[in-house]
C-alpha positions as semicolon CSV with decimal commas, in nm:
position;residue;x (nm);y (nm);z (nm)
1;X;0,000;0,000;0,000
2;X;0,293;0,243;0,075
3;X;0,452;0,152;-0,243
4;X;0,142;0,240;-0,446
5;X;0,093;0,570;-0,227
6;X;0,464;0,661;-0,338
7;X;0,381;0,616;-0,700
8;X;0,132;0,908;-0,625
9;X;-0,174;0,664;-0,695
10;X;-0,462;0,862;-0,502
11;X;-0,526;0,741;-0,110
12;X;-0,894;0,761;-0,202
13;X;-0,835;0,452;-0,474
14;X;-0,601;0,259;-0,256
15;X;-0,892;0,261;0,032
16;X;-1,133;0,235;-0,200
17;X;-1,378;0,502;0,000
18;X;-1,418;0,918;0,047
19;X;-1,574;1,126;0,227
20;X;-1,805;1,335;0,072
21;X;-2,138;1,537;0,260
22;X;-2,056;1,326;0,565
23;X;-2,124;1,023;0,325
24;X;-1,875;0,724;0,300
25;X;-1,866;0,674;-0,117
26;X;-1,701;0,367;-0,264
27;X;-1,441;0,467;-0,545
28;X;-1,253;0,335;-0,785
29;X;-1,072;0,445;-1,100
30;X;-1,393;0,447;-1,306
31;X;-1,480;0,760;-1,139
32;X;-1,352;1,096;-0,997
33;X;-1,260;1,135;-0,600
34;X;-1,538;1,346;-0,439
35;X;-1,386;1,711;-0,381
36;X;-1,520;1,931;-0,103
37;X;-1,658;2,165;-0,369
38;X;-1,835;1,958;-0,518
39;X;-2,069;1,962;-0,196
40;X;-2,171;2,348;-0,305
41;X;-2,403;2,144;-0,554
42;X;-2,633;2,000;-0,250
43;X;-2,543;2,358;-0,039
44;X;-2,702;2,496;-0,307
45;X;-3,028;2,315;-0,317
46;X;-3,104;2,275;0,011
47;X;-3,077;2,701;0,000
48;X;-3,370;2,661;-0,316
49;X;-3,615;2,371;-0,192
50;X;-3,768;2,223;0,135
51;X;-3,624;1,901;0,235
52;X;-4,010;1,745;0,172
53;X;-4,081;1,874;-0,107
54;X;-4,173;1,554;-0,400
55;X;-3,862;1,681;-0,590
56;X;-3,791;1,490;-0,946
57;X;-3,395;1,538;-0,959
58;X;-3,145;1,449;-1,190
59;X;-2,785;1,442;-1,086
60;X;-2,593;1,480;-1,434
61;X;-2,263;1,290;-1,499
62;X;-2,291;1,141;-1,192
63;X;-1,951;0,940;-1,139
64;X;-1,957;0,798;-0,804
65;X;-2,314;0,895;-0,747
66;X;-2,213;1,076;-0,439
67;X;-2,420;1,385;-0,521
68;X;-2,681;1,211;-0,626
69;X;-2,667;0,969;-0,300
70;X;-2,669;1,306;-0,081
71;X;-2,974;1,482;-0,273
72;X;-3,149;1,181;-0,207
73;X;-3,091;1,159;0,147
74;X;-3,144;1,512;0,145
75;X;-3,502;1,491;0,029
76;X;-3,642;1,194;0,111
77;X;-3,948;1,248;-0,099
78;X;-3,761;1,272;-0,405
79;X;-3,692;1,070;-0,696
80;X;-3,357;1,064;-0,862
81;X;-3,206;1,002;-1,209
82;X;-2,845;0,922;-1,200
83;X;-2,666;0,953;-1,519
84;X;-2,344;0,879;-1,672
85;X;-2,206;0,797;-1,979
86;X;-1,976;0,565;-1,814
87;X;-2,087;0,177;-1,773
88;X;-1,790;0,104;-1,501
89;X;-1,916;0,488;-1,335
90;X;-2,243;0,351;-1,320
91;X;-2,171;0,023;-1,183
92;X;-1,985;0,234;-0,861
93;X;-2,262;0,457;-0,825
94;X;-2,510;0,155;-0,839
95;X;-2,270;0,044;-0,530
96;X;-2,315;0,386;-0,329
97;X;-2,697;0,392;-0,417
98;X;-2,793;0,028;-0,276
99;X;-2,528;0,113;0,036
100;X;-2,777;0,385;0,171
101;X;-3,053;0,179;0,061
102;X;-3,186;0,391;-0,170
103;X;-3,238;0,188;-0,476
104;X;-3,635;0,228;-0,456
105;X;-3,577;0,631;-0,536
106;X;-3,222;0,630;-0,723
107;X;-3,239;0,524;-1,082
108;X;-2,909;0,474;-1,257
109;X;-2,873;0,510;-1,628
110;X;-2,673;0,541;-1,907
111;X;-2,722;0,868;-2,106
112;X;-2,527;1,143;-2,275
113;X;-2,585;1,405;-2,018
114;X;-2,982;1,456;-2,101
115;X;-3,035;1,232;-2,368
116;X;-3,345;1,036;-2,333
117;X;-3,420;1,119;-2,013
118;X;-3,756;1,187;-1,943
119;X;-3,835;1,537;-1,798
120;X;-3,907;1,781;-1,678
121;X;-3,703;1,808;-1,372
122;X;-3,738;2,056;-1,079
123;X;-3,347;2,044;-0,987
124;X;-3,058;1,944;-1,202
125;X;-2,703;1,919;-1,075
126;X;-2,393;1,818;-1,262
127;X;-2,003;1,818;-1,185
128;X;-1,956;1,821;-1,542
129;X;-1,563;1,744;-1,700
130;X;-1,434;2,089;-1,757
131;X;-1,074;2,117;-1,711
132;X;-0,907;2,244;-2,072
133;X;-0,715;1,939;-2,242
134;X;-0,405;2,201;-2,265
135;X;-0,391;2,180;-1,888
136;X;-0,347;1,824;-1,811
137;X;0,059;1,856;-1,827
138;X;-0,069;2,130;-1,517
139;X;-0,223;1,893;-1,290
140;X;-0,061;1,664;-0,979
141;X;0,019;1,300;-1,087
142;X;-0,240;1,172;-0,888
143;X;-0,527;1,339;-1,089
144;X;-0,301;1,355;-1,401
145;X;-0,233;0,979;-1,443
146;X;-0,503;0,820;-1,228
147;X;-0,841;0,962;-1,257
148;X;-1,048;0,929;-1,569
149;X;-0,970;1,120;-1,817
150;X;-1,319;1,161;-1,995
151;X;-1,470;1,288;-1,667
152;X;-1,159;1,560;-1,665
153;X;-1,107;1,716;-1,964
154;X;-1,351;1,929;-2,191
155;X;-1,209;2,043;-2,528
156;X;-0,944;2,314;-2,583
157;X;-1,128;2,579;-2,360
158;X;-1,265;2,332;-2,108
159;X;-1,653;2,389;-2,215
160;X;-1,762;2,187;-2,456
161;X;-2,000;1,978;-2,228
162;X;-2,127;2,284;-2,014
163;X;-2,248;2,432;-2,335
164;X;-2,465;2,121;-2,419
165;X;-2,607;2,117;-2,040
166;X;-2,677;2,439;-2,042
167;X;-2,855;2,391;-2,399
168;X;-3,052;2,069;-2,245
169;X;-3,100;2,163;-1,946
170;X;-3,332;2,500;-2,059
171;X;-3,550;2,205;-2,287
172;X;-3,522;1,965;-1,951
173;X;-3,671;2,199;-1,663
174;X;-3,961;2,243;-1,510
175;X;-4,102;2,572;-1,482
176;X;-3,953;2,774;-1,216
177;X;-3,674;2,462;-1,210
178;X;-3,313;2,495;-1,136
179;X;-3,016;2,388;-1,279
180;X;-2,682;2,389;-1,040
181;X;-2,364;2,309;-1,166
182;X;-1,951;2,294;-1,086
183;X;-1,733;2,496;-1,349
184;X;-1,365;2,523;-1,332
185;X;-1,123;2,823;-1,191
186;X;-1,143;3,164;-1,432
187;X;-1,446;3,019;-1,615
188;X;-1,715;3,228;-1,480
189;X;-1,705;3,507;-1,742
190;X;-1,792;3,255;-1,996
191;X;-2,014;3,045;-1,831
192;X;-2,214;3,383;-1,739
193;X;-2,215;3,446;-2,123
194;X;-2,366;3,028;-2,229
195;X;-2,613;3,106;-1,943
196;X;-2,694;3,457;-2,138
197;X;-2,725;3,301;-2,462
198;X;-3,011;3,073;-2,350
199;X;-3,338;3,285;-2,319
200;X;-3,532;3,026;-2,095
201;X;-3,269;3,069;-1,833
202;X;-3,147;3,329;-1,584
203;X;-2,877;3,275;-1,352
204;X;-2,933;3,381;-0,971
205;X;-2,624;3,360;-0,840
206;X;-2,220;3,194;-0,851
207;X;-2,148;3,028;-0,566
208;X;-1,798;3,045;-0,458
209;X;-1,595;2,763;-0,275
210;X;-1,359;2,794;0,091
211;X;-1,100;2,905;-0,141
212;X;-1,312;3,242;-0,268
213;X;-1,315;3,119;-0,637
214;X;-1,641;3,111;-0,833
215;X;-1,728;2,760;-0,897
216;X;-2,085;2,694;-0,925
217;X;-2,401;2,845;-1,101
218;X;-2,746;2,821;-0,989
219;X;-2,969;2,893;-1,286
220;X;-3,369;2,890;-1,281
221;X;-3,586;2,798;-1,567
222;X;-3,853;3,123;-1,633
């Protein structure tokens, strides 16, 4: 186990569980290590809807299913869609979801981020990939050469997917619905500008993480 730790594999995958919203979550390499910003995406919704309200959420590449997992616990009259593109993702957040016993209200399935999912939804989350593919050289080894690439890296400016969500996601909402979601450092001009572009949707606020960088929108559906 030391040997592995001092070929900068990730403690997370050597364990094979992290923390995340006071949650143990199974990992492995199919999916990214929870990050403590990643809780602003449940912060966030608890700040927009009543823990009983009959909530239908959908928790957007959803990796290790940790966010979904929380939400669920969360608001324990909703129902959850869990997607991922990812068949081995899927299969660890199938793990997390029957864990909490939660597989009566947390539905995992295989889409490309809204594709075939049947809406509308009153909240949408998503820790989208969004780190520009010129960065990777940028990044520690233990992100760098163990965590999977395709939930990492976005195109040249790291966008490409958040400009589909945001695209779906208007289509996907409920009235009055919101859609939260992570971005990466020094993107918030631009993702204020795909938010802009889509007339359905008006963004209420960027939430910031402990370090003071914007790193989540909350958008609502008109």
């Amino acid at each position: 186990l030391v040997a592995r730790r001092v070929a900068r594999e990730p403690l997370a995958y050597i364990t094979g569980t992290r923390e995340f919203w006071s949650l143990s979550i199974d990992v492995s390499p199919a999916v990214l290590i929870p990050r403590p910003e990643t809780e602003l995406l449940l912060e966030s919704a608890l700040e927009h809807f009543h823990r009983g309200q009959a909530l239908r959420i959908l928790d957007v590449c959803t990796g290790s299913g940790c966010v979904a997992v929380g939400l669920a616990r969360e608001f324990p009259k909703g129902e959850v869609n869990a997607s991922d593109i990812s068949d081995e993702a899927l299969d660890v957040a199938r793990r997390n979801v029957a864990r909490y016993g939660l597989a009566s209200r947390v539905r995992c399935v295989q889409a490309d981020l809204l594709a075939g999912l049947p809406g509308p939804f009153d909240l949408i989350v998503a820790n989208p990939p969004y780190i520009p593919a010129g960065d990777e050289k940028t990044l520690q080894p233990e992100v760098r050469e163990f965590e999977p690439s395709g939930a990492l890296f976005a195109g040249a400016d790291g966008l490409r997917i958040i400009r589909r969500l945001v695209t779906e996601a208007g289509r996907a909402l409920a009235s009055d619905g919101i859609l939260i979601f992570e971005f990466g450092a020094g993107q918030d001009a631009a993702v204020e500008q795909l938010i802009e572009a889509v007339p359905e949707l008006t963004l209420l606020e960027v939430k910031h993480d402990l370090q003071d960088i914007p790193r989540a929108a909350v958008v609502q559906k008109a």
